[in-house]
C-alpha positions as CSV (number, residue, x, y, z in Angstrom):
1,X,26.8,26.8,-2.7
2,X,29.3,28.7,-4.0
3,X,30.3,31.3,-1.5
4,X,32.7,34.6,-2.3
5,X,35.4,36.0,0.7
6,X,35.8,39.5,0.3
7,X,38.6,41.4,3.0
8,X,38.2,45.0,3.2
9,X,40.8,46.7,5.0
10,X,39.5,50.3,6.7
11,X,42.6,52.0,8.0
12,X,42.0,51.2,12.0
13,X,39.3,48.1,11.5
14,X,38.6,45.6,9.3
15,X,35.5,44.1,8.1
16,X,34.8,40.8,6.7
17,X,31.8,40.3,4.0
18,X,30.6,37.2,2.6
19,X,28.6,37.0,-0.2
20,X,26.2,34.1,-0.9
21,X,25.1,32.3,-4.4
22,X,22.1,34.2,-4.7
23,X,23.5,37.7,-4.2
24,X,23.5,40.5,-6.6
25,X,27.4,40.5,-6.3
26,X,27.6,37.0,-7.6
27,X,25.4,36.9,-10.7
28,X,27.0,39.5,-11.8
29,X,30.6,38.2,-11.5
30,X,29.3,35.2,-12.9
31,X,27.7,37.1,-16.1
32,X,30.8,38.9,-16.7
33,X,32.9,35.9,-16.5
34,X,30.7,33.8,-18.9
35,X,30.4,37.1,-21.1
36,X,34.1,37.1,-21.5
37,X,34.6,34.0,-22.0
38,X,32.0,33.5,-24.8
39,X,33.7,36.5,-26.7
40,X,37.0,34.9,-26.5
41,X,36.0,31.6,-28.6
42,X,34.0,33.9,-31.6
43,X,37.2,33.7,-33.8
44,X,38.5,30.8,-35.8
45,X,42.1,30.6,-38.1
46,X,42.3,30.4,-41.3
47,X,45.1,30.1,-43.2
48,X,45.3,31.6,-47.0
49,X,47.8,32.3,-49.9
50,X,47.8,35.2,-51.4
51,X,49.8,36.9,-54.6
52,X,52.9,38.9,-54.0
53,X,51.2,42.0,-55.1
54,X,48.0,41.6,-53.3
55,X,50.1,41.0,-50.7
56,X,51.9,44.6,-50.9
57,X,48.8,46.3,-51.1
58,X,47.3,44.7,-48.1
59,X,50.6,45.9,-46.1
60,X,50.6,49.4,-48.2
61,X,47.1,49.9,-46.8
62,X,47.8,48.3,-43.2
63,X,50.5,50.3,-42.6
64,X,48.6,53.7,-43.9
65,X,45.5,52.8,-41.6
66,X,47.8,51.7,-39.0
67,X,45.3,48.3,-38.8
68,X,46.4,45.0,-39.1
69,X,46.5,42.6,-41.7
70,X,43.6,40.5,-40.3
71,X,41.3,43.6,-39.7
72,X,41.3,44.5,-43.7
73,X,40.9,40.5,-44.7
74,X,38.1,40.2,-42.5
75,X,36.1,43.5,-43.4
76,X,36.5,42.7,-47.6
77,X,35.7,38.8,-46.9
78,X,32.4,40.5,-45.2
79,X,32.0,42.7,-47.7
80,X,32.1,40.1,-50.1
81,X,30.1,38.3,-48.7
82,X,27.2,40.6,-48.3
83,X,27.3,41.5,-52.0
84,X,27.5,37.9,-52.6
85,X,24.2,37.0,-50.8
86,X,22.7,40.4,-52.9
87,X,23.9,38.6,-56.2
88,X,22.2,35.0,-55.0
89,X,19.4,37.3,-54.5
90,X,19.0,39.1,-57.8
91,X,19.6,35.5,-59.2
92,X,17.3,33.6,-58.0
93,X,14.6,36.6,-58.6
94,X,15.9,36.6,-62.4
95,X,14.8,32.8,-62.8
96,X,11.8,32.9,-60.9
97,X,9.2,32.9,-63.5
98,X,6.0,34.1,-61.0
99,X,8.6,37.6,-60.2
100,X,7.5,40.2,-63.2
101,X,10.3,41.5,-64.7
102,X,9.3,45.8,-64.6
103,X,10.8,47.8,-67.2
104,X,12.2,50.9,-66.5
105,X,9.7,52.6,-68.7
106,X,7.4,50.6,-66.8
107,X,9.0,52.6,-63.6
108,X,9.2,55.7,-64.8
109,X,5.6,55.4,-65.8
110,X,4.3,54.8,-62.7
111,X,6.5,57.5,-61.2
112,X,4.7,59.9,-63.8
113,X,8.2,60.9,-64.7
């Protein structure tokens, strides 16, 4: 039973508290330590080479958004990443031979335009 001592000092007296497992005071200690601790091992390293002039431009546009290196590689390798899973998408609907391909006389048609 894992059992917290807390001190509290009150100008002229002092009080002593204990807090047991089962308190309020200890689950949430314990959420907010696993909480933090769970955020902390979310990132990996990578290591990457990159061309002299990409390079600049990364630091050109670091240094106007006054963000770091990392923050712009990781928000174009998401964005890239997103538009590559909308390309797999549009792919893979292209070759599929059950999707109808809808012309866009077709669409504009149906939109009575």
């Amino acid at each position: 039973m894992a059992v917290i001592y807390y001190h509290m000092h009150n100008n002229t007296s002092s009080q002593n508290c204990f807090f047991a497992q089962n308190s309020i005071a200890i689950k949430l200690i314990l959420y907010y330590t696993v909480l933090h601790m769970n955020k902390r091992n979310t990132n990996s390293t990578i290591s990457v080479r990159l061309p002299l002039q990409l390079t600049k431009k990364l630091d050109l546009v670091s240094a106007q958004t006054e963000r770091a290196r990392t923050f712009h590689i990781q928000k174009a390798i998401e964005v890239y990443l997103e538009e590559y899973a909308d390309l797999q998408i549009a792919l893979d609907r292209l070759h599929d031979n059950n999707d109808p391909v809808v012309t866009g006389k077709d669409i504009r048609k149906s939109l009575g335009l």
